[in-house]
C-alpha positions in Angstrom: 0.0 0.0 0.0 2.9 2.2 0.5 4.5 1.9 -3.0 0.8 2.4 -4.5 0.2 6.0 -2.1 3.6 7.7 -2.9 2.8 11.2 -4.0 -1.1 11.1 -2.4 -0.3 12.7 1.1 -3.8 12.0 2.5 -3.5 8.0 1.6 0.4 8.1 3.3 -1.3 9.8 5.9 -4.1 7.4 6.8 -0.9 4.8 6.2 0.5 6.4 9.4 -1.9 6.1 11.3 -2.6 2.4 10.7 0.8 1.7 11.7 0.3 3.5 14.7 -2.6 1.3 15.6 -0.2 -2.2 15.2 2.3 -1.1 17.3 5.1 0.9 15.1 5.2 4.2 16.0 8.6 4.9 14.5 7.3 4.6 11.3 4.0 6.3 11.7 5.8 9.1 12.6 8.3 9.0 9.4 4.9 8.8 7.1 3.3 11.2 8.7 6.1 14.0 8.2 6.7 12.9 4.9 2.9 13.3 4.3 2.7 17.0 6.8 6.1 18.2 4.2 3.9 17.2 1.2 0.3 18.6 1.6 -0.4 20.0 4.9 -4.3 20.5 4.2 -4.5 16.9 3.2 -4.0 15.8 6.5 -5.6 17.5 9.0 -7.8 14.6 9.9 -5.3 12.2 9.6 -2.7 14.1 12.1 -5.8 14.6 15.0 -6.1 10.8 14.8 -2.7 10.2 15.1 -2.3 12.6 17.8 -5.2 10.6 19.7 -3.0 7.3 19.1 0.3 9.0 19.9 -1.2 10.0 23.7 -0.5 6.2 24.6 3.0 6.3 23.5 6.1 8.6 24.8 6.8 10.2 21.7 5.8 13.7 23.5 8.0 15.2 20.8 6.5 14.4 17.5 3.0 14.8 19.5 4.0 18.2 20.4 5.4 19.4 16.9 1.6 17.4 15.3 -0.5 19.9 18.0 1.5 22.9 17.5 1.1 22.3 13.4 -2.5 22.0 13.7 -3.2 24.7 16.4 -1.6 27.4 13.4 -3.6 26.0 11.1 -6.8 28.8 10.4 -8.3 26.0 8.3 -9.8 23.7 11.0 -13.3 23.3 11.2 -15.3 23.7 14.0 -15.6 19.8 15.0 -12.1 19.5 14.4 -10.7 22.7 16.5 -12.8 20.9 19.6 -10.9 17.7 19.0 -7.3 19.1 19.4 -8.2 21.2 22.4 -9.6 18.1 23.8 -6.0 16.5 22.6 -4.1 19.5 23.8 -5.7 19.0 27.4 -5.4 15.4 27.3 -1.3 15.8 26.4 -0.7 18.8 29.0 -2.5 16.5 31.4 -0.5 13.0 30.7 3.1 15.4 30.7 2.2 16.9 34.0 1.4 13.7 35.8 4.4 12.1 34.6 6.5 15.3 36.0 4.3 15.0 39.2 5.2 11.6 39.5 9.0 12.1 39.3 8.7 14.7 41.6 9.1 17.7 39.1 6.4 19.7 40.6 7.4 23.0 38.7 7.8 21.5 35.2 4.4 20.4 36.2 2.8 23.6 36.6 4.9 24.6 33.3 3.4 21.3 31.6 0.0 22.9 32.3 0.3 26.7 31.9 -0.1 26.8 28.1 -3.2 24.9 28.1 -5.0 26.3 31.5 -4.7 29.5 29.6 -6.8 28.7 26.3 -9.0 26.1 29.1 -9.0 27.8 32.4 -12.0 26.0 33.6 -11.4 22.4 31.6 -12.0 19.6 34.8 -9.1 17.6 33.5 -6.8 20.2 33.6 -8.3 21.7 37.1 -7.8 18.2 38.4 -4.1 17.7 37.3 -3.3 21.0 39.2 -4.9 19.9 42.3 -3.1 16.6 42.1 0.1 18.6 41.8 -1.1 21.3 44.7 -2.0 18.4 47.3 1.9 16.7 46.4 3.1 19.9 47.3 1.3 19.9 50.9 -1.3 22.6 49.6 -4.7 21.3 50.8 -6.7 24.2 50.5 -5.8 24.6 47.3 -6.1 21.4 46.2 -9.7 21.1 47.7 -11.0 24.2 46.3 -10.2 22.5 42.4 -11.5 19.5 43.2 -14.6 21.0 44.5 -14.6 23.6 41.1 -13.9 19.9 39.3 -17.2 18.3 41.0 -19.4 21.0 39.9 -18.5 20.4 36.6 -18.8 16.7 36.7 -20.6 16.0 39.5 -20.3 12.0 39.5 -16.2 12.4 38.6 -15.3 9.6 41.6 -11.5 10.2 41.1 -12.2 14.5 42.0 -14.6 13.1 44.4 -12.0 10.9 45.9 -9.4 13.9 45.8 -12.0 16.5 47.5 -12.2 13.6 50.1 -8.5 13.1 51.0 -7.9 16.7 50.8 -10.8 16.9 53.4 -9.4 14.7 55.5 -6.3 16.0 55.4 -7.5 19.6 56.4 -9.4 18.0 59.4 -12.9 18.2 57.7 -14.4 14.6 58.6 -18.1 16.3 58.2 -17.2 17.7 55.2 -15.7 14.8 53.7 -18.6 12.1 55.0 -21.0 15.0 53.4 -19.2 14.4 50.2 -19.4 11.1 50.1 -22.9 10.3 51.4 -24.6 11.4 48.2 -22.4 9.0 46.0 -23.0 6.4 48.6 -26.8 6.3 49.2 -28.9 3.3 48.6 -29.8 2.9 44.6 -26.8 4.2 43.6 -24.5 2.3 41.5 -21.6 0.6 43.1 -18.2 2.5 42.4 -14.9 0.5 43.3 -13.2 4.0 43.6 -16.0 5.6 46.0 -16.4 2.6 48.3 -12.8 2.8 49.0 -13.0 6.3 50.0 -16.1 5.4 52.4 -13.8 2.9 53.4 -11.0 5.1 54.6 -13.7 7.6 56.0 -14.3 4.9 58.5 -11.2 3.3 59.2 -10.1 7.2 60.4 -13.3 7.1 62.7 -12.1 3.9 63.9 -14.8 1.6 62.6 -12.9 -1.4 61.0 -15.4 -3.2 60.7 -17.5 -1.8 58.7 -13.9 -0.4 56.6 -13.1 -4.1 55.6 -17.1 -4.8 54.4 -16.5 -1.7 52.5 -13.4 -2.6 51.1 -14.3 -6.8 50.2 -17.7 -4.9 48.0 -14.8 -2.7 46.0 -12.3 -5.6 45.5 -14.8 -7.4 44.2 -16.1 -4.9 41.8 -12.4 -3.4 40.8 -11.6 -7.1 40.3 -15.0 -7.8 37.7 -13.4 -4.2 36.2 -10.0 -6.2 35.8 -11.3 -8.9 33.8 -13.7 -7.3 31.4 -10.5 -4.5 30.7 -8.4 -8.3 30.1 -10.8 -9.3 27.4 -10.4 -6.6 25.1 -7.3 -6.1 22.7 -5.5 -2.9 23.7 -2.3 -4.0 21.6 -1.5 -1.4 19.0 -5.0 0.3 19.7 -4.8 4.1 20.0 -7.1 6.0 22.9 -10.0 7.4 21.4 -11.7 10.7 21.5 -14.5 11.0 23.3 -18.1 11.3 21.6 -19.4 14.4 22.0 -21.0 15.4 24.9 -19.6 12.6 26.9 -18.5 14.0 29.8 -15.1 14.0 30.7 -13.5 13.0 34.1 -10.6 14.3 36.1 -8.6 11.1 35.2 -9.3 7.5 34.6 -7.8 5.0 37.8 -6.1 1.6 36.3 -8.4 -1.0 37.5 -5.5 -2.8 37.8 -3.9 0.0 40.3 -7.0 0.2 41.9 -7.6 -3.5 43.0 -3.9 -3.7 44.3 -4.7 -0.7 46.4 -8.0 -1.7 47.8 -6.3 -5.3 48.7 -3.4 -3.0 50.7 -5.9 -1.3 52.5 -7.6 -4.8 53.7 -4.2 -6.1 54.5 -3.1 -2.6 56.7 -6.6 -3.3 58.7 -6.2 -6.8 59.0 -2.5 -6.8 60.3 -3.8 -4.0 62.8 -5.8 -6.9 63.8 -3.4 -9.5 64.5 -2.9 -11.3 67.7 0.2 -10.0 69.2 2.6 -10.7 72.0 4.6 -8.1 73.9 6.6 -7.1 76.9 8.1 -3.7 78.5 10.4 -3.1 81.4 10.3 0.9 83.3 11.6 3.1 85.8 9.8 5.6 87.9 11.7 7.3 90.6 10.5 10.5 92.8 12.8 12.8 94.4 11.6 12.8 98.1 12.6 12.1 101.9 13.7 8.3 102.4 11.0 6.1 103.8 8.3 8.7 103.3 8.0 10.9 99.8 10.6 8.9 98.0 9.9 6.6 95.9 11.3 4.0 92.8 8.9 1.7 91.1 10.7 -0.7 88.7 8.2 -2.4 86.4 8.1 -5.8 84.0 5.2 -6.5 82.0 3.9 -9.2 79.3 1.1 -8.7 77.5 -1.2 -10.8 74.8 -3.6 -9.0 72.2 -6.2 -10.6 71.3 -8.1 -9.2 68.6 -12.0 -9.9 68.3 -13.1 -10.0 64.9 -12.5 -6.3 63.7 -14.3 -4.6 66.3 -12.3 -4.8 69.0 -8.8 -6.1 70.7 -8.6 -7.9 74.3 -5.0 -7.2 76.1 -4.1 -9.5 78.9 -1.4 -8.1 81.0 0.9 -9.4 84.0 3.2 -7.4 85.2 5.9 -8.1 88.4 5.9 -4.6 90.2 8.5 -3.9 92.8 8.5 -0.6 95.3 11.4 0.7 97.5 10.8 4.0 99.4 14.2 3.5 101.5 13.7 3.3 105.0 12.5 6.0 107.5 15.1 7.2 109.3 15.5 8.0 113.2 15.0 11.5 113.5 11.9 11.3 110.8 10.2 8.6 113.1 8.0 11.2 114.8 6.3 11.7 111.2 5.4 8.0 110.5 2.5 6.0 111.5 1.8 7.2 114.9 5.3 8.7 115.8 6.9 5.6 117.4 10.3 6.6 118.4 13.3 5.5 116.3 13.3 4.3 112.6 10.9 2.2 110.4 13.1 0.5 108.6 12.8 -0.1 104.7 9.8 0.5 103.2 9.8 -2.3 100.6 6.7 -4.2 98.4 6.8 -6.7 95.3 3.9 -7.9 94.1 2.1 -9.4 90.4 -0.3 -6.9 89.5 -3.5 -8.6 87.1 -4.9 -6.7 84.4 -7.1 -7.4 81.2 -7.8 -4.2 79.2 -11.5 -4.4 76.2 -10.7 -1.6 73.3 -13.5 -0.8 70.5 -14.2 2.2 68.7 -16.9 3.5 71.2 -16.1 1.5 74.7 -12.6 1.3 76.7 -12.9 -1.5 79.6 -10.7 -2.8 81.9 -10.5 -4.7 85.2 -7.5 -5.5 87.4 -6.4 -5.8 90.7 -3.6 -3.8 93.0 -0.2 -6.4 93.2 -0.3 -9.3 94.8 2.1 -9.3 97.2 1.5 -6.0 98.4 0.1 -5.4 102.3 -3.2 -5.0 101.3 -5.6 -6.2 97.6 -8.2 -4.1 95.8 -9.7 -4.0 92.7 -9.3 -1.4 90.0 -10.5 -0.9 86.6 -12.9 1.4 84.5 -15.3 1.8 81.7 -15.2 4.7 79.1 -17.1 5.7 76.4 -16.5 8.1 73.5 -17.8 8.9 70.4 -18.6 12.0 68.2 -21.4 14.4 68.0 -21.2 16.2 64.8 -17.9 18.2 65.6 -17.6 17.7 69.0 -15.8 14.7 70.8 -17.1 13.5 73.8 -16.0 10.8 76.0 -17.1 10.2 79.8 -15.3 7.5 82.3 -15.7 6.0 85.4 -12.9 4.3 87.5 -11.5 2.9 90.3 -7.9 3.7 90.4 -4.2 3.4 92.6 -3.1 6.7 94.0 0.8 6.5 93.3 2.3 9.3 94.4 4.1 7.3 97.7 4.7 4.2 99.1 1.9 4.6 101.4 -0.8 5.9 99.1 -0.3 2.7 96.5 1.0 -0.3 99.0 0.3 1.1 102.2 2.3 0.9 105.4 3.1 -0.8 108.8 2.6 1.4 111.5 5.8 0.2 113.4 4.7 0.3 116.9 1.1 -1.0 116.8 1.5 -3.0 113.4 -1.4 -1.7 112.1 -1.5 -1.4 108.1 -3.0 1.9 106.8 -3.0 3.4 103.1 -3.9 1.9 99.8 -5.9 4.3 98.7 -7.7 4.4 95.7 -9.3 7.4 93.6 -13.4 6.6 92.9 -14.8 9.1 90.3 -15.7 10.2 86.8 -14.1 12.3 83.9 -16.0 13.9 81.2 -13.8 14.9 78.1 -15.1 17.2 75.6 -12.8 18.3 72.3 -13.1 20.0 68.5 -10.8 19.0 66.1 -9.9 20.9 62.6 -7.6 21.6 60.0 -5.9 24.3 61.9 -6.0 22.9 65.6 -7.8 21.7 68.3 -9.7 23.3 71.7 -10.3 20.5 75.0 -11.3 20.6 77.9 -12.1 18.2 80.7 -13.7 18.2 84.1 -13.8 15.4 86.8 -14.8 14.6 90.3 -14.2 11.5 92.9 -13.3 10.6 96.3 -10.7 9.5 98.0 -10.6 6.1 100.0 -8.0 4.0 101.8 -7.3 1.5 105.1 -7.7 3.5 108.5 -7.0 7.1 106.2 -9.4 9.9 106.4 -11.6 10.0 103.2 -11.3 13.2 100.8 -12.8 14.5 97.9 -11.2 15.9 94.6 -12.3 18.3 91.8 -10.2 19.0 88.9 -10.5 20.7 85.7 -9.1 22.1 82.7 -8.4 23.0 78.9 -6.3 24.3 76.3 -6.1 24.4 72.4 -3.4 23.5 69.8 -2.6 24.8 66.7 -1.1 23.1 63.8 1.8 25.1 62.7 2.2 22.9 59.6 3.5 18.8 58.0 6.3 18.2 56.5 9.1 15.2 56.3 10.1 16.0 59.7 6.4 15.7 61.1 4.1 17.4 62.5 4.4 20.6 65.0 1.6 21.9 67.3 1.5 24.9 69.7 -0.6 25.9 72.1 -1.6 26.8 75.9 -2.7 24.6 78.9 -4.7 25.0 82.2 -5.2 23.2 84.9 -6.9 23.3 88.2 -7.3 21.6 91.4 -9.5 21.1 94.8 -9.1 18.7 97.4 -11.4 18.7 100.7 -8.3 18.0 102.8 -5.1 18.4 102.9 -4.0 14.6 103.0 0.0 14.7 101.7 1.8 13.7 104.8 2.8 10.2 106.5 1.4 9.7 110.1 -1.2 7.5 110.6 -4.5 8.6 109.1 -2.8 10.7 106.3 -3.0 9.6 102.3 0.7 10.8 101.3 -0.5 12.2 98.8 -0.4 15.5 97.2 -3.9 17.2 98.1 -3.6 21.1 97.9 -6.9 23.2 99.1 -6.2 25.1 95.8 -3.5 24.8 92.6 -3.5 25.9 89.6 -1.4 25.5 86.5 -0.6 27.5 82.9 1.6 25.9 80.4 2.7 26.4 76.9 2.8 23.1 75.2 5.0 22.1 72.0 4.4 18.9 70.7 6.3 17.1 67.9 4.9 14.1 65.8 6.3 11.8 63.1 3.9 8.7 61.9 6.0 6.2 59.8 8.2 3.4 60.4 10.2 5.5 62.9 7.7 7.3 64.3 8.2 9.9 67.2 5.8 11.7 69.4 7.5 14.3 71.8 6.4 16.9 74.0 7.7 20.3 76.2 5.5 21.7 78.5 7.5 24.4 80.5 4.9 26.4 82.8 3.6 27.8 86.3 2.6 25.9 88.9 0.9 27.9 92.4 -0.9 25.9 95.1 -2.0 26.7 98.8 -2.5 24.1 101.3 -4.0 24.1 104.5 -3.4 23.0 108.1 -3.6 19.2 108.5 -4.1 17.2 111.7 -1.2 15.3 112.6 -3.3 12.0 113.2 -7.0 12.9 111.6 -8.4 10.4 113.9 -7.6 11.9 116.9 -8.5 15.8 117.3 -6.0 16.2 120.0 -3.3 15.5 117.8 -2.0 18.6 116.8 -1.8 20.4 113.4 0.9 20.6 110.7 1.1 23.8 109.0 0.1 24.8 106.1 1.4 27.0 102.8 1.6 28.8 99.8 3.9 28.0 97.1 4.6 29.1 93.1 7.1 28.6 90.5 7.9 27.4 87.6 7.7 24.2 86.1 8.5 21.1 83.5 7.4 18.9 81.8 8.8 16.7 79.4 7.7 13.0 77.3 9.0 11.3 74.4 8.5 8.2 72.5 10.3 6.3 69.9 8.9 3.5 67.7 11.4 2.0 65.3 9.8 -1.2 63.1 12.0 -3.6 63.2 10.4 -5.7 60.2 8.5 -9.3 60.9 5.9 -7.4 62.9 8.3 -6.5 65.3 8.4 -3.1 66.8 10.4 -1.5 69.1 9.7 1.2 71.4 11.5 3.8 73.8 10.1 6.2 75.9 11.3 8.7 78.5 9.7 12.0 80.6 10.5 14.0 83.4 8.4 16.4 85.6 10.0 18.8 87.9 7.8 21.6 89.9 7.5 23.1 93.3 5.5 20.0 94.5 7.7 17.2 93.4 9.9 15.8 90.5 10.3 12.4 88.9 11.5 10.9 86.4 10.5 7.9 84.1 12.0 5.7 81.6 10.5 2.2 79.6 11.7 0.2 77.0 8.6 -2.4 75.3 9.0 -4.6 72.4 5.9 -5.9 71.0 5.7 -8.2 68.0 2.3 -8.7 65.8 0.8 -11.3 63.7 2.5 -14.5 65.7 
């Protein structure tokens, strides 16, 4: 057919493009210029279907030098001039993504330029800029085309699922459930691409469950997509225009692509849902007087997750807890149990502490004991539930828990001359936690109330409360920073903080009151970090306290006023280890008027076992 079209530009023409269509695009190309050199008016139509064959291939150059020919030509008609601005779009779209996906985010932008000026509201081209804003970190950006995208082609799933990340990455759950619930309603046809995004919406609300049944209904659909894609030839066949009026969508997602990331999205929920096995060895020590305030706590745990089903995970926990307080010393006697004379010796306890933790989405339950072992047993545990209303998180607790600020408030003592035990003491109450989260921060606050029980010590009551807000100052490959002020306040009935017999040991100021700023650091990933820095004010008053509170002719110690400044400061380190195995180091240290400590842990855990 060649030898028989030499000299006829439109037949060498048409012979271009049927090579193009089996595969050899060298030689379309050398036809086709031989034909463009020859009769340039001849071709037209010829060059516009080769220029929709030549998208598939990376021949950007000779597609380039085809559009630029036919965008000088005045001679187009009006049919045609709509088919090369829909190739010039689909070109400038296909070079942009491939610089995006190098990481070329300028050339990009430069890929796009040219034809965002002729097409300034053209979806395709709206959507490959947002694709290249959110790379670049800019979700507000990014959202605002996607959204302009949608209201051009309101059932475009691939904007849709770009308005949804972008939401989510701003902090606009509402917004981005809003999005999707229209898609998503009942009588609507199933999209692979949509459920996925439902699919995420819920995993980041913390409802695997219903994630994975989202996810197995779009593997099963993106995999029927696979296999009707498999059983038409695409060898040697050219993309095709459109028909008119169809209309066209941000971009197309390989079905392909698409199955292999809805089946890593089932595997990243189901290995969060793997038994696991771990263990964790720490340090507390507070600065204090020997026998009395002092105290180190060293600390050996193993643990067993369970998960059940994908609704929630079942920890089993023992843990070998030993306490040394040092021993009280002669001349502190007089301040110990009920003021025998001379010293009380070490104050010493090991014990196996019992503990089994429930965790779902909307319920945190756990029951344990105090360590066995120690001078006296009693239970602790709590139940908590949380959940969201519209924009506000809310979560309310009740619990049972150890008071651990001594020896005697979380063991209790031996009153050396009568033998008597008296301490333990445990804090009864609730907690009510109310928080909004955005894009640009968040505001808490909290408020809680309980008593204050223990063997032979006075019983007291406790108010607390408090707030604060963070702002994001901003992501990037170093993580996440946040910003922002915290308050906290304090009541106890009585003033319970000393060691005679009667008294708590614990710290139970009439009145304190903190104010922090707070800088915290964050890093998800492999090696994942969260740190914090909380330097502040802390002020407290306490009042006078009866030396023995059971008996009023005891005698008072005095009370006081104190201020200054204060510390605070937590990190941990995760580093993945591969195999499931992680491991994990964490550190903080608290110094203020009323006390300082110190803590340190190291815990291994290992998943999927």
């Amino acid at each position: 057919m060649e030898a028989e079209a030499k000299g006829q530009p439109e037949l060498v023409a048409q012979l271009a493009v049927a090579w193009s269509k089996i595969g050899d695009r060298a030689k379309a190309s050398a036809l086709m210029r031989d034909a463009m050199a020859r009769g340039p008016a001849a071709t037209r139509a010829a060059r516009l279907e080769l220029a929709s064959t030549l998208l598939d291939s990376d021949d950007d150059a000779f597609l380039g030098e085809i559009l630029r020919g036919l965008d000088r030509d005045p001679s187009l008609t009006p049919a045609e001039r709509r088919s090369l601005g829909d190739l010039r779009v689909a070109h400038a779209v296909r070079l942009a993504d491939r610089q995006r996906e190098q990481g070329d985010l300028r050339a990009a932008e430069a890929a796009l330029s040219a034809a965002l000026r002729d097409y300034p509201r053209d979806p395709l081209l709206l959507a490959a800029l947002a694709r290249t804003r959110e790379q670049e970190g800019n979700m507000d950006a990014a959202h605002g085309l996607y959204l302009e995208v949608l209201r051009a082609v309101p059932n475009d799933g691939d904007a849709l699922r770009g308005a949804v990340d972008t939401a989510l990455a701003r902090g606009d759950v509402d917004e981005a459930r809003g999005l999707l619930r229209g898609a998503t309603a009942p009588g609507q046809p199933d999209d692979p691409r949509l459920l996925q995004l439902a699919a995420h919406l819920e995993e980041r609300e913390g409802d695997d469950a219903e994630a994975m049944r989202l996810l197995r209904r779009a593997s099963a659909l993106a995999r029927s997509e696979v296999f009707r894609t498999t059983q038409i030839p695409q060898e040697g066949i050219g993309r095709g225009m459109n028909p008119e009026g169809t209309p066209r969508l941000a971009a197309r997602t390989d079905p392909e692509v698409l199955h292999s990331e809805i089946a890593r999205d089932m595997q990243r929920i189901e290995s969060r849902h793997r038994p696991a096995i771990g263990g964790d060895v720490g340090f507390r020590q507070r600065k204090g007087e020997p026998g009395l305030s002092a105290l180190s706590e060293y600390r050996g745990a193993a643990n067993v997750e369970v998960p059940i089903a994908l609704s929630g995970r079942l920890t089993l926990r023992i843990s070998e807890v030993q306490l040394d307080a040092g021993s009280v010393s002669a001349s502190a006697g007089s301040r110990f149990g009920t003021g025998a004379v001379g010293g009380a010796g070490p104050q010493r306890a090991l014990g196996t502490e019992l503990h089994a933790t429930f965790e779902s989405r909307h319920l945190v339950a756990d029951v344990g004991a105090t360590p066995l072992g120690f001078p006296i047993l009693a239970a602790v545990g709590g139940v908590r539930l949380r959940g969201n209303m519209g924009p506000l998180f809310v979560a309310a607790e009740g619990s049972s828990r150890s008071v651990t600020d001594s020896f005697v408030s979380m063991a209790a003592a031996r009153d050396p001359a009568t033998g008597t035990l008296w301490g333990g003491v445990l804090l009864q109450g609730g907690r009510l936690d109310l928080s909004v989260n955005g894009r640009i921060g968040s505001i808490y606050a909290y408020g809680e109330g309980g008593r204050l029980i223990g063997l032979r010590v006075l019983e007291n009551r406790r108010f607390a409360g408090g707030g604060g807000a963070e702002l994001a100052l901003g992501a990037g490959p170093l993580g996440e920073f946040r910003l922002g002020p915290a308050f906290t306040a304090l009541a106890f009935e009585n003033n319970q903080r000393f060691f005679t017999f009667g008294n708590g040991g614990y710290f139970s100021p009439q009145r304190f009151f903190h104010g922090a700023g707070v800088l915290r650091w964050q890093h998800p990933g492999a090696v994942r970090w969260d740190a914090a820095a909380e330097p502040g004010y802390d002020w407290y008053q306490e009042a006078h306290a009866p030396i023995l509170p059971f008996d009023p002719n005891s005698g008072f110690y005095a009370g006081k006023t104190e201020g200054g400044f204060s510390f605070t400061g937590r990190a941990f380190l995760g580093i993945g280890l591969g195999g499931g195995f992680e491991l994990g180091l964490s550190g903080a240290v608290q110094r203020a008027p009323e006390f300082q400590e110190v803590r340190a842990g190291v815990v291994l855990r290992a998943a999927g076992l």
